[in-house]
N, C-alpha and C positions, 0 to 999 in steps of 0.2 A: 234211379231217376235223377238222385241229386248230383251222381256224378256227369250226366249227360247234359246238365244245363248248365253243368262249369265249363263244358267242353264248348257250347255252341256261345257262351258268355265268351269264352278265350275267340274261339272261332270269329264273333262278331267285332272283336276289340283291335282283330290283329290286320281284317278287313279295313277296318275305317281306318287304319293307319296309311295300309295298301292305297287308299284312296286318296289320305291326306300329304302324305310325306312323297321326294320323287328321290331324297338323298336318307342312305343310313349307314351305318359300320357295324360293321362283325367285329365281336370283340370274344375274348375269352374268360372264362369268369373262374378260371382255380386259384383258390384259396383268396375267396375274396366273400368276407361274411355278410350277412344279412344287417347287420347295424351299416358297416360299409356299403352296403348297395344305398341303403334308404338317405344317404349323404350324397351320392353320386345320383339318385333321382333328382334331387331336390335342387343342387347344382346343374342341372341340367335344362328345369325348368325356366320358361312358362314353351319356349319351344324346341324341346326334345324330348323323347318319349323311351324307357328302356323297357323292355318289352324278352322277360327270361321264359321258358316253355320247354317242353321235351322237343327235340328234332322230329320225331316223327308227326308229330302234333300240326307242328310251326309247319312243316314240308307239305302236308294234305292241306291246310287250309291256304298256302299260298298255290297251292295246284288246282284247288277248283276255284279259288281267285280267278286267276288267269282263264279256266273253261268259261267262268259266267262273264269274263269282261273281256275278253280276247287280249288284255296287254301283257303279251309275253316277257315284258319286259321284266318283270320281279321272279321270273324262272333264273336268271343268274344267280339269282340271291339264294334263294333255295336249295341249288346245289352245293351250296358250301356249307348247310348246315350238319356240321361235324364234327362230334366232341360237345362236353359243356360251353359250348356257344349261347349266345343272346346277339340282338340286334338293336340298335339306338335309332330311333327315327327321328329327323330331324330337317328345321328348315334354316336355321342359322348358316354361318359360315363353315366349311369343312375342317379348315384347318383350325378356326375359334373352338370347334365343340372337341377336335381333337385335344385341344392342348387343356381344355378342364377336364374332360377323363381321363388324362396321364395323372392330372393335378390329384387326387385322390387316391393316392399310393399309403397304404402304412409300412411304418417298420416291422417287422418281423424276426422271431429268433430261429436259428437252424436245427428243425428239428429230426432226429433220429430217422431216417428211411425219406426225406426228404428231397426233390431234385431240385441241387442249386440251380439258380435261375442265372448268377452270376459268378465267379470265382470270388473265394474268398482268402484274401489275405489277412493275415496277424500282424500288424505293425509292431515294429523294434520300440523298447523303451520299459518303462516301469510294469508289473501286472498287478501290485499291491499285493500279490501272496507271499506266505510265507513260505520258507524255504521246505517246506514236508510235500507240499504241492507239483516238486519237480518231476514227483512221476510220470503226472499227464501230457508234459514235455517230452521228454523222454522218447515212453510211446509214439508219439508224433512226428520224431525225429528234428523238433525244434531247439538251436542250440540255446542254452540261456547262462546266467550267471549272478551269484549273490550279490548284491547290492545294496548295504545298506539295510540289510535283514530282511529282506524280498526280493523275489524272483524278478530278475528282468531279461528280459530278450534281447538277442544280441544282434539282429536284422532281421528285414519284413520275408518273412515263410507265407507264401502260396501254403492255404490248408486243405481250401475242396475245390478243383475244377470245376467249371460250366460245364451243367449236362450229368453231373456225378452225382451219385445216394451222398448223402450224410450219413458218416459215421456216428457210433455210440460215443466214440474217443472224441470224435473234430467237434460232436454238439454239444457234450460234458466242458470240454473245457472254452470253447465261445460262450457258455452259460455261466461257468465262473471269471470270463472275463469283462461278463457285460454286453458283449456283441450282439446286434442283433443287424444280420448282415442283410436278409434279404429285405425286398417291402413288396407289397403284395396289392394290386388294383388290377381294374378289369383292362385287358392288354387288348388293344388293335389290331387286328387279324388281316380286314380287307374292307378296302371303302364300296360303297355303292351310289353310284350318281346316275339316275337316268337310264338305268341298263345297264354300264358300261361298270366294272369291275376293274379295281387297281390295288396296287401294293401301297401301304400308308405313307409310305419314304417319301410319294411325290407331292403329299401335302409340306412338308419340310424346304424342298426345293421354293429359291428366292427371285426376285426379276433378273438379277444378276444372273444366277448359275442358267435360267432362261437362255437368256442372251448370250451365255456365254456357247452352249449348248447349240443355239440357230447359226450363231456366226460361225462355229465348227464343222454344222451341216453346209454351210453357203461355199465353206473352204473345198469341202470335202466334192461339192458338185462340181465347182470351178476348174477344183486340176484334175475332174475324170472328163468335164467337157472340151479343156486343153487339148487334154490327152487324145481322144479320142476326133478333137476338131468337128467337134459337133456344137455350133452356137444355144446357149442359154442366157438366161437375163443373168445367171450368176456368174458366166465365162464372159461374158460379153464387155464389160470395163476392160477385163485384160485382156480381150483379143483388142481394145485398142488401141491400148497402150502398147502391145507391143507391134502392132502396125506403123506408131508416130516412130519407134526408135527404131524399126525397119528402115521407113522412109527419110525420116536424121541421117543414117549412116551412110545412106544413097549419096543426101545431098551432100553432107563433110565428104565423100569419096571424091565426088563430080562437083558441076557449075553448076549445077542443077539447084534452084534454093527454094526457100518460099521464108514466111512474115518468121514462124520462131525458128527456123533453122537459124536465119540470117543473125540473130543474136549468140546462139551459138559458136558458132565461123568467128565474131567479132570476139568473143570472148578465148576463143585458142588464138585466134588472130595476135592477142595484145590484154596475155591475163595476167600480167604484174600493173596496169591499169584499173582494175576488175579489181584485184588483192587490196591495191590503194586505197580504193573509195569504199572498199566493206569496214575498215578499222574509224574512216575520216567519217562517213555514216554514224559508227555508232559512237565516235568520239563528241559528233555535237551536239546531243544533248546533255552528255557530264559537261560540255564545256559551258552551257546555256546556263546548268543549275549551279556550276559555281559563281558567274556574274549575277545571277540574282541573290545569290546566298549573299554574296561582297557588298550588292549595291544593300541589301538588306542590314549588314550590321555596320556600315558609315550613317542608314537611318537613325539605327539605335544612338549611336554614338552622337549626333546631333541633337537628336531628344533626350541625351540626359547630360547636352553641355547647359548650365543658366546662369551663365557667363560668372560665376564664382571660383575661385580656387582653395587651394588649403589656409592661403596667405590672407585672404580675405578679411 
């Protein structure tokens, strides 16, 4: 009995989120403890909500969600619940509540049968052991050399690939060197906004990389509508520009002219006049600011005569 009212307790708690929140994230919770969650609840708070459960749990009570209230929309969410998963509901910023669930990482050491999350390097330089400790080196195929009555390494050794167990050998001696390579928080899986499901990369994405991004799509429409000589509002600039220098080349060919051709003509007509006046142009205002600089220091020079000399 008492486990069937923890069930409809979870069932109604997961509901009124259903109801409350329209954004959450899928995140993954290995190796991420219980003192660490109760840090990343509270960081989350007063509006986001983490919300851990069995998958099958979480899956039937968003399924008859969706029967009693027809919004199919949190059926996306459902089907990715896979693995030790959890969900964050939330009404904040997407990209804000992302970056304080990263922010709750610990350090971690490498332990035996472990999968590194990231490669781990040994950087070159001192290890403070003494020299009987070469063994573990050795084994490793790490080159080292006595220094000073301790082992030092002699450059940075790749020890565990991304994706590899941890060895007894690679965890023994990153524990006598103090490493603790990996860190360990609830990882972002997949966002949910509205129905619509995405990969977390595009919260990252800036107005910049935006923009950069539309103008490449605008490019990319432009020379397929060229090409293809089909008008769009994104070909359409350059169908007329190159219409004006169709009709330029008519008129330079023939007599034929109009108002900007005729500047043109005038310009092949007599372009060492044109050359003249672009240098004379940008010469007169250097020449403007050095008579005001001149007239400026014969001021000075007036305001600090008062009619006295050395002889005086």
């Amino acid at each position: 009995m008492a486990r069937l009212e923890k069930k409809q307790k979870y069932d109604a708690k997961l509901c009124s989120f259903l109801d409350t929140y329209t954004k959450a994230f899928l995140v993954h919770a290995d190796n991420v403890g219980s003192n660490q969650m109760m840090l990343i609840r509270k960081g989350l708070r007063p509006n986001s909500e983490v919300l851990m459960g069995k998958n099958t749990m979480m899956k039937r009570s968003i399924r008859e969600y969706v029967k009693r209230t027809g919004n199919e929309e949190w059926n996306a969410l459902a089907d990715l619940l896979v693995g030790n998963v959890g969900v964050i509901f939330t009404k904040d910023e997407l990209s804000d509540v992302k970056d304080i669930i990263l922010s709750y990482k610990v350090p971690a050491p490498a332990r035996v049968g472990s999968i590194a999350p990231v490669a781990v390097i040994v950087p070159a330089g001192p290890t403070g052991m003494d020299p009987s400790q070469t063994s573990f080196f050795q084994v490793l195929n790490i080159p080292t050399k006595i220094n000073k009555g301790t082992v030092e390494i002699v450059s940075d050794v790749p020890l565990v690939k991304a994706g590899e167990k941890v060895g007894s050998s690679e965890a023994t001696l990153l524990a006598k060197l103090k490493i603790s390579p990996f860190s360990y928080g609830l990882r972002v899986v997949q966002v949910y906004d509205g129905g619509s499901v995405y990969d977390p990369k595009v919260l990252d994405l800036k107005d910049d990389d935006l923009l950069a991004a539309f103008a490449s799509g605008v490019r990319n429409v432009a020379s397929v509508s060229l090409a293809l000589n089909y008008p769009t509002l994104a070909s359409v600039p350059h169908s007329i520009i190159n219409g004006y220098k169709n009709v330029l080349s008519i008129a330079l060919a023939t007599e034929y002219s109009f108002p900007l051709a005729d500047k043109v003509k005038e310009i092949m007509k007599n372009p060492g006049a044109f050359a003249a006046a672009a240098p004379a142009a940008s010469a007169a205002p250097a020449a403007a600011a050095k008579v005001e600089e001149k007239k400026k220091e014969e001021e000075e020079e007036e305001d600090g005569d008062y009619g006295m000399s050395l002889f005086d």
